[in-house]
MARPAKOL-916605 format. One record per residue (C-alpha): residue in three letters; x, y, z. Coordinates in steps of 0.25 Angstrom, whole numbers, padded with zeros to 4 digits, always signed. Layout:
BEGIN
AlaXYZ
...
! end
This chain:
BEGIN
Unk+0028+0017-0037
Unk+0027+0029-0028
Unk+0029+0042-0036
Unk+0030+0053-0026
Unk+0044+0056-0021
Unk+0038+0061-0008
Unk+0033+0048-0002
Unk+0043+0043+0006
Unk+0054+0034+0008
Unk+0046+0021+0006
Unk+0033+0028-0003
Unk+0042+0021-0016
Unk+0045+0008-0015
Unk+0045+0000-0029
Unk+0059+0001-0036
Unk+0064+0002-0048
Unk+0063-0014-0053
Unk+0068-0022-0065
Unk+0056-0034-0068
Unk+0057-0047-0074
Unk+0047-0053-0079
Unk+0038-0066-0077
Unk+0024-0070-0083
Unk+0012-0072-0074
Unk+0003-0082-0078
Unk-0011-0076-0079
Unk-0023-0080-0069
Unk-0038-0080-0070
Unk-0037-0065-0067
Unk-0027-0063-0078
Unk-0040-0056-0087
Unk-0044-0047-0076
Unk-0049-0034-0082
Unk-0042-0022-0077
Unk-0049-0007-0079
Unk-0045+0006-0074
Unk-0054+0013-0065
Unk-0048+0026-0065
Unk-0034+0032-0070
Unk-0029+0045-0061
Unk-0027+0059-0066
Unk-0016+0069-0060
Unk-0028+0076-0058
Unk-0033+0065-0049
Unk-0023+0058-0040
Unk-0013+0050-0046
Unk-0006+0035-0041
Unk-0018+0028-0034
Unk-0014+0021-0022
Unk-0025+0010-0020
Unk-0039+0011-0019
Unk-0052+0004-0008
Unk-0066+0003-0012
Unk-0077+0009-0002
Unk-0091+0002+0000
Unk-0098+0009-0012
Unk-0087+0004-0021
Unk-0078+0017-0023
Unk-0062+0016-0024
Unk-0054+0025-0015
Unk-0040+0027-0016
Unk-0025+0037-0015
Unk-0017+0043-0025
Unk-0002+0045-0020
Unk-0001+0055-0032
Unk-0011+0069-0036
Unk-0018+0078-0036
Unk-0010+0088-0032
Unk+0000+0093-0022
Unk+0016+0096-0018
Unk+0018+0079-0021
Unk+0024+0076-0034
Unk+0011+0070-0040
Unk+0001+0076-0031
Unk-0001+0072-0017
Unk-0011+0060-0018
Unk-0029+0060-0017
Unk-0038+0051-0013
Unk-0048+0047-0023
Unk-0061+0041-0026
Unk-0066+0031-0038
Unk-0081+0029-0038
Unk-0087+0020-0049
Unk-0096+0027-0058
Unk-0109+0019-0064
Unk-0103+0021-0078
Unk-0091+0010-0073
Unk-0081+0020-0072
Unk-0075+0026-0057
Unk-0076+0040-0054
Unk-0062+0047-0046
Unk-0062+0056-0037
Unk-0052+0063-0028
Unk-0055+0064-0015
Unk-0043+0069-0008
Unk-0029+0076-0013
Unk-0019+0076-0004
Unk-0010+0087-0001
Unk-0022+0097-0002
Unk-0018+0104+0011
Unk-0006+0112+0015
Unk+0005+0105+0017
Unk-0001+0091+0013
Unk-0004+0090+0025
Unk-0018+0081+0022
Unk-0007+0070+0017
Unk+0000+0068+0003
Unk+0003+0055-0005
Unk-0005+0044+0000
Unk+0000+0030-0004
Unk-0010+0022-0001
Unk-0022+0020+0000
Unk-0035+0021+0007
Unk-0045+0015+0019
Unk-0059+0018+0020
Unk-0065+0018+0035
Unk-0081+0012+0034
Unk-0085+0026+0033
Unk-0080+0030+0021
Unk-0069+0037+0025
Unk-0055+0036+0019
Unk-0040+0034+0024
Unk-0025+0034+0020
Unk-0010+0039+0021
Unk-0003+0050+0014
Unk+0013+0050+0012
Unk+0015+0062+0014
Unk+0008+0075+0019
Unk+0004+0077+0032
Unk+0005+0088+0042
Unk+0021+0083+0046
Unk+0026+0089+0033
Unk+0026+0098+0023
Unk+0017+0094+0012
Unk+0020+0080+0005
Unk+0031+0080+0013
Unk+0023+0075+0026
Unk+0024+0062+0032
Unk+0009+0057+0029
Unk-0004+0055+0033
Unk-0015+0047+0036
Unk-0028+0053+0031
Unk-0044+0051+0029
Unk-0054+0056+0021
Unk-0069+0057+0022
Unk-0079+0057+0013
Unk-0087+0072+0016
Unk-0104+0070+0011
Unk-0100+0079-0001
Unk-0092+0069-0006
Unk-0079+0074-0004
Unk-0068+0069+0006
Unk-0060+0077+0019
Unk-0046+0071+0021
Unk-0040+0071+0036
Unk-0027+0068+0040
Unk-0028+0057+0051
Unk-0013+0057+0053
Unk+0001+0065+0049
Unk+0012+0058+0049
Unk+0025+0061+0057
Unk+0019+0068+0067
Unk+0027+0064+0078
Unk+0041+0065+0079
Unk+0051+0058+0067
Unk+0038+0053+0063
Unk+0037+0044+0071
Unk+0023+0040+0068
Unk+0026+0039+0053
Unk+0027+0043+0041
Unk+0023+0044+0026
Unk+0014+0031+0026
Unk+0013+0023+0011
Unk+0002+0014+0014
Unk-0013+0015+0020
Unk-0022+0013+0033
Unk-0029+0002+0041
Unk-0039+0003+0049
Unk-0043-0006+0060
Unk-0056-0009+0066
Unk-0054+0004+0077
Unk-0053+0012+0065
Unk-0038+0014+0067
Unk-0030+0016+0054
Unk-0016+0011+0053
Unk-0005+0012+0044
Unk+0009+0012+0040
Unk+0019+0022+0038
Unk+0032+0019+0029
Unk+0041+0029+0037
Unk+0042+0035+0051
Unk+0042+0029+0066
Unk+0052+0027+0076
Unk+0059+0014+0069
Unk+0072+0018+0062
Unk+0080+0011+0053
Unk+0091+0013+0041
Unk+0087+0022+0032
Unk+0072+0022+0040
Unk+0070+0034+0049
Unk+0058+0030+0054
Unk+0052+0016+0047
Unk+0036+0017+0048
Unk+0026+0014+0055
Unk+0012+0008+0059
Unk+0004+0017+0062
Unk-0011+0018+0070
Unk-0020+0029+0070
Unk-0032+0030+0078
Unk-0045+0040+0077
Unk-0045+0049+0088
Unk-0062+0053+0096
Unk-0058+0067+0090
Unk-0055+0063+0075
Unk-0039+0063+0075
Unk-0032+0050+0074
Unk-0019+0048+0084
Unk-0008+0039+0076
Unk+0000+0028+0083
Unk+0013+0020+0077
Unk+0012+0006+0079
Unk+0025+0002+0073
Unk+0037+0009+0069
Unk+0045+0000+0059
Unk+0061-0001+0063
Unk+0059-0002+0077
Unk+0067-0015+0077
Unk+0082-0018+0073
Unk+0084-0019+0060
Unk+0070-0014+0056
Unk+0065-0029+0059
Unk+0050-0024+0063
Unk+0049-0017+0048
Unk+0053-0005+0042
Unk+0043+0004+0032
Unk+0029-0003+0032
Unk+0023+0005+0018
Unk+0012-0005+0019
Unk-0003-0003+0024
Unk-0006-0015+0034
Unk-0017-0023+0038
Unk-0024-0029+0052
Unk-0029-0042+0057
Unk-0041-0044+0065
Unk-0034-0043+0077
Unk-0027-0028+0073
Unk-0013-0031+0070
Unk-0008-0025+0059
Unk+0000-0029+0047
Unk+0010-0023+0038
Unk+0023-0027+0030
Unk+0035-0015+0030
Unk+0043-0011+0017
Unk+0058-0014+0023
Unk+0061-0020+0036
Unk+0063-0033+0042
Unk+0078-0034+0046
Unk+0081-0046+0039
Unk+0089-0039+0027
Unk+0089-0039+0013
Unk+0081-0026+0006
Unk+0087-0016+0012
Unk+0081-0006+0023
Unk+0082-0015+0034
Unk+0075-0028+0026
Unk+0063-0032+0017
Unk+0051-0030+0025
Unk+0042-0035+0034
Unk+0027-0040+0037
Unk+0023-0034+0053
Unk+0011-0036+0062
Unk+0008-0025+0071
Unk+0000-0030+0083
Unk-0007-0022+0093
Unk-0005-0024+0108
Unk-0012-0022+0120
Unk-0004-0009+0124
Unk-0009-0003+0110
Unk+0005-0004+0105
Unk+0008-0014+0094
Unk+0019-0025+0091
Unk+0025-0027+0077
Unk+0028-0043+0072
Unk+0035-0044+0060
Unk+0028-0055+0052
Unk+0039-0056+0042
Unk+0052-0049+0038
Unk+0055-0050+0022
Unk+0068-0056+0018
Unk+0066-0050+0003
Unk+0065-0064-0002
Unk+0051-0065+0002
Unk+0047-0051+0000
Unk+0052-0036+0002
Unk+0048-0020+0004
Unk+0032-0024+0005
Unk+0024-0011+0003
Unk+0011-0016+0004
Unk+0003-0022+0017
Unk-0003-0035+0020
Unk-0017-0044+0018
Unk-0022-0055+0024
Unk-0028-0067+0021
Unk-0041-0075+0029
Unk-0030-0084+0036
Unk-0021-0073+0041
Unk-0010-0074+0030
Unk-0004-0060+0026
Unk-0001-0057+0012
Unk+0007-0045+0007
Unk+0017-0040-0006
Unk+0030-0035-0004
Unk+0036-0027-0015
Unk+0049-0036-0018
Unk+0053-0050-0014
Unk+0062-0063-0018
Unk+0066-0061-0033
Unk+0075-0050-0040
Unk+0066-0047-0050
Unk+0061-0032-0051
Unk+0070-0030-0041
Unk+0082-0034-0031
Unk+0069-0038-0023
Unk+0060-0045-0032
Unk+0045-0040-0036
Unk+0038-0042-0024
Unk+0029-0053-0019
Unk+0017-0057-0011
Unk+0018-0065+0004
Unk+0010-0073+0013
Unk+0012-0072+0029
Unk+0006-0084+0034
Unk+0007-0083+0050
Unk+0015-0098+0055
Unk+0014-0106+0066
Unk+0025-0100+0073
Unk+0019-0086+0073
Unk+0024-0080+0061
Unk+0022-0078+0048
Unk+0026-0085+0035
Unk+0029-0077+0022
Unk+0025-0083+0009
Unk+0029-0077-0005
Unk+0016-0078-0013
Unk+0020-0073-0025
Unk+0033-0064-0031
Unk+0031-0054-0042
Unk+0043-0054-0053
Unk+0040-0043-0062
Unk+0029-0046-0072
Unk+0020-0053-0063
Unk+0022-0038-0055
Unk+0031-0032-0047
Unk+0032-0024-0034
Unk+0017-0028-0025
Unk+0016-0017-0018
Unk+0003-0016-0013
Unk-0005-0024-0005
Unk-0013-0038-0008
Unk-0029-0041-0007
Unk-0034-0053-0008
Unk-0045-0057-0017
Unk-0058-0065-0014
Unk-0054-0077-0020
Unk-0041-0077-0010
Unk-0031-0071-0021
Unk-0020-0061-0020
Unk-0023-0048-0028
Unk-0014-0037-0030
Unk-0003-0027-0037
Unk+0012-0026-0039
Unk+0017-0012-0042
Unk+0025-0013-0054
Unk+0029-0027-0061
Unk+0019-0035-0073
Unk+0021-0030-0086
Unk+0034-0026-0088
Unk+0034-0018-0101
Unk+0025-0006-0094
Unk+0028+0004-0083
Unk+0042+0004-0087
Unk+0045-0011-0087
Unk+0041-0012-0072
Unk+0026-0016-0075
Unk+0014-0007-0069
Unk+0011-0016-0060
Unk+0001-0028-0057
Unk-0012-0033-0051
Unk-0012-0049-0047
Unk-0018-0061-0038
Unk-0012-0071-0032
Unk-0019-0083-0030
Unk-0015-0095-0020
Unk-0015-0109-0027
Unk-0017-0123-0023
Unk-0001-0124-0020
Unk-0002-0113-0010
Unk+0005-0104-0020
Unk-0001-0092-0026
Unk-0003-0089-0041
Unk-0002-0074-0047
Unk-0009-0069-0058
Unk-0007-0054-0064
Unk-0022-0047-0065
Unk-0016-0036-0071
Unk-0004-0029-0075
Unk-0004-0015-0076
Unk+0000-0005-0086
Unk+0005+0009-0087
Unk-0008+0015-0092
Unk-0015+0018-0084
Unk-0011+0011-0071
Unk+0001+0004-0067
Unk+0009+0004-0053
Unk-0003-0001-0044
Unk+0002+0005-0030
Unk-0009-0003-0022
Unk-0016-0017-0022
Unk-0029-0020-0026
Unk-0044-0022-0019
Unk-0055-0029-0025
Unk-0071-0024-0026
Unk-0081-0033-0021
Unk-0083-0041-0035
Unk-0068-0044-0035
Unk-0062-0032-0044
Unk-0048-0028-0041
Unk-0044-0013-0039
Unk-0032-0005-0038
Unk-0023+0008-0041
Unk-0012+0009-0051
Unk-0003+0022-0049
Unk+0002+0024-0063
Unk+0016+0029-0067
Unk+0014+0043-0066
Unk+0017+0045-0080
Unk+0007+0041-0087
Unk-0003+0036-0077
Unk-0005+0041-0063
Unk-0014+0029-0058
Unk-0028+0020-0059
Unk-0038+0013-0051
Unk-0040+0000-0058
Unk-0050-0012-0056
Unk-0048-0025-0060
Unk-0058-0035-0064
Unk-0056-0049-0064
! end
């Protein structure tokens, strides 16, 4: 649930729902032990977006909101949580955003981060930038480097909209890739040449390469709504992900042209493959009809036999709703050369509601991850603060869910990212809190 106003036109996209409720049966995971790692402070950064382990077992992760800044709850940090040989993590803040003139270092990141193998960090900011006046600018992609005293430089790779009606995108939601090359790409919600109703300029797919002299030059891969009826995809707030052989994968939020959820359709799943010329040709994988799934948010995984796996944030029944609670797919490549889509699992309310975030699967081949708002109904204002679940495939080639956790309003709830596992198979994540009474945690649980 994003709280800034200044994000954007697609940076909020839960709505207000109504819930029914259904009872999950609970799993071999259902007395899993849960423990906050660290609950923020306004002093500290508030709302973490996600967090990635390095090598010596630190977690690394955004705030979309603090310390300080011209942005309604602060203008976002980058933070640190070491673990301490008492048991506890130690937090520290590594960057604050918005600590130059203007913003233009970047404001609001929402999402999260990548680490290159030397230790360097990587991410997007909403806002800031050297294209606008303070939060207000069109975003950036940043890095920042760990200095031998301990503390960190941030750089501004890229500003966005530096060409011409943005051209080259705007105000990115979600993080980086990198490739083998080193390249990074990502995804920007807005912006490009691709127009639609209501859409001046529906995102894009960005590259950007590292230059011999330090800079990095930006390229558009894709800009969404360049076909009739948006039928190529039309606001891709997801990350993505790339095969062996470099194609790229992403779902947009609207899009399709096949009608039903308004803004020229329900979505889509696209391929970005790269050709010989160096330009790239977009396939749509599948178009959503609402019915098997609508307005995903979150990017892809695969699985060791190819098969993609995603969330999209509404789907088949009424319930929370006009367009249901969301679910979990499969895309299984055919015979024809196209892809299936499967419906794994469809969240109702009180099993959660609204997975926003992206999947990971587990070592012993389950789904793990988090639904927004949704399981028990009587907190966080009857909409439930949100879960943690697996899904796990059965000798009838369906797929059984279980709820690891469900969270409450003190001190987490609202998890805004999925899950990773540690080495010995512990699951951790970020809750963004209400604002009110909580402004956020990093949690582990333990099966």
């Amino acid at each position: 649930m994003i709280r800034n106003k200044n994000l954007g036109a697609f940076s909020a996209v839960l709505l207000t729902v109504s819930i029914v409720a259904l009872v999950l049966t609970p799993g071999a995971w259902a007395q899993s032990k849960y423990k906050t790692l660290y609950r923020f402070k306004a002093t500290d950064g508030h709302f973490p977006i996600g967090v990635i382990f390095d090598q010596a077992g630190n977690l690394y992760g955004t705030t979309q909101g603090g310390v300080s800044g011209p942005c309604n709850d602060g203008c976002g940090t980058v933070f640190k949580l070491a673990p301490n040989s008492g048991g506890g993590w130690t937090q520290s803040v590594l960057y604050t955003f918005c600590s130059l003139t203007n913003c233009t270092d970047g404001a609001v990141p929402l999402a999260g981060l990548v680490m290159d193998q030397v230790g360097n960090l990587y991410g997007t900011t909403n806002g800031g930038g050297t294209n606008g006046i303070g939060v207000g600018g069109f975003g950036t992609v940043f890095k920042l480097a760990p200095n031998s005293d301990g503390s960190w430089t941030e750089s501004v790779l890229y500003s966005f909209c530096s060409l011409k009606n943005c051209a080259d995108g705007q105000q990115p939601i979600a993080g980086l890739i990198f490739d083998i090359a080193g390249n990074l790409y990502g995804t920007t919600g807005v912006g490009g040449l691709g127009h639609a109703s209501g859409c001046d300029g529906c995102g894009v797919v960005f590259k950007l390469t590292p230059k011999a002299d330090g800079g990095w030059t930006e390229s558009v891969l894709h800009s969404f709504c360049s076909f009739k009826s948006c039928r190529d995809g039309l606001a891709p707030v997801g990350g993505m992900i790339t095969d062996a052989v470099g194609n790229l994968y992403g779902t947009t939020y609207f899009g399709g042209g096949l009608g039903g959820c308004g803004a020229d359709s329900c979505g889509v799943v696209f391929k970005l493959i790269p050709k010989a010329d160096g330009s790239w040709k977009e396939e749509v994988l599948h178009r959503f009809t609402g019915k098997d799934g609508d307005r995903c948010t979150a990017g892809l995984i695969f699985d060791r036999a190819g098969n993609l796996y995603g969330t999209a944030g509404g789907g088949k029944l009424s319930t929370c709703n006009f367009y249901g609670c969301g679910i979990v797919f499969k895309l299984t490549p055919n015979s024809k050369g196209g892809w299936t889509e499967t419906v794994l699992h469809e969240f109702v309310g009180s099993n959660g509601a609204y997975p926003n975030n992206s999947l990971i699967f587990g070592q012993d081949g389950n789904l793990y991850g988090t639904t927004e708002q949704g399981g028990n109904l009587s907190d966080c204002q009857g909409f439930g603060c949100g879960v943690v679940f697996k899904l796990a495939p059965n000798s009838k080639g369906r797929w059984n869910a279980t709820v690891l956790h469900y969270f409450v309003d003190d001190p987490g709830a609202y998890p805004h990212s999925g899950v990773i596992f540690d080495a010995a198979g512990n699951l951790y994540g970020a809750t963004g809190g209400d604002a009110v009474a909580t402004l956020g945690s990093v949690f582990e649980i333990t099966p």
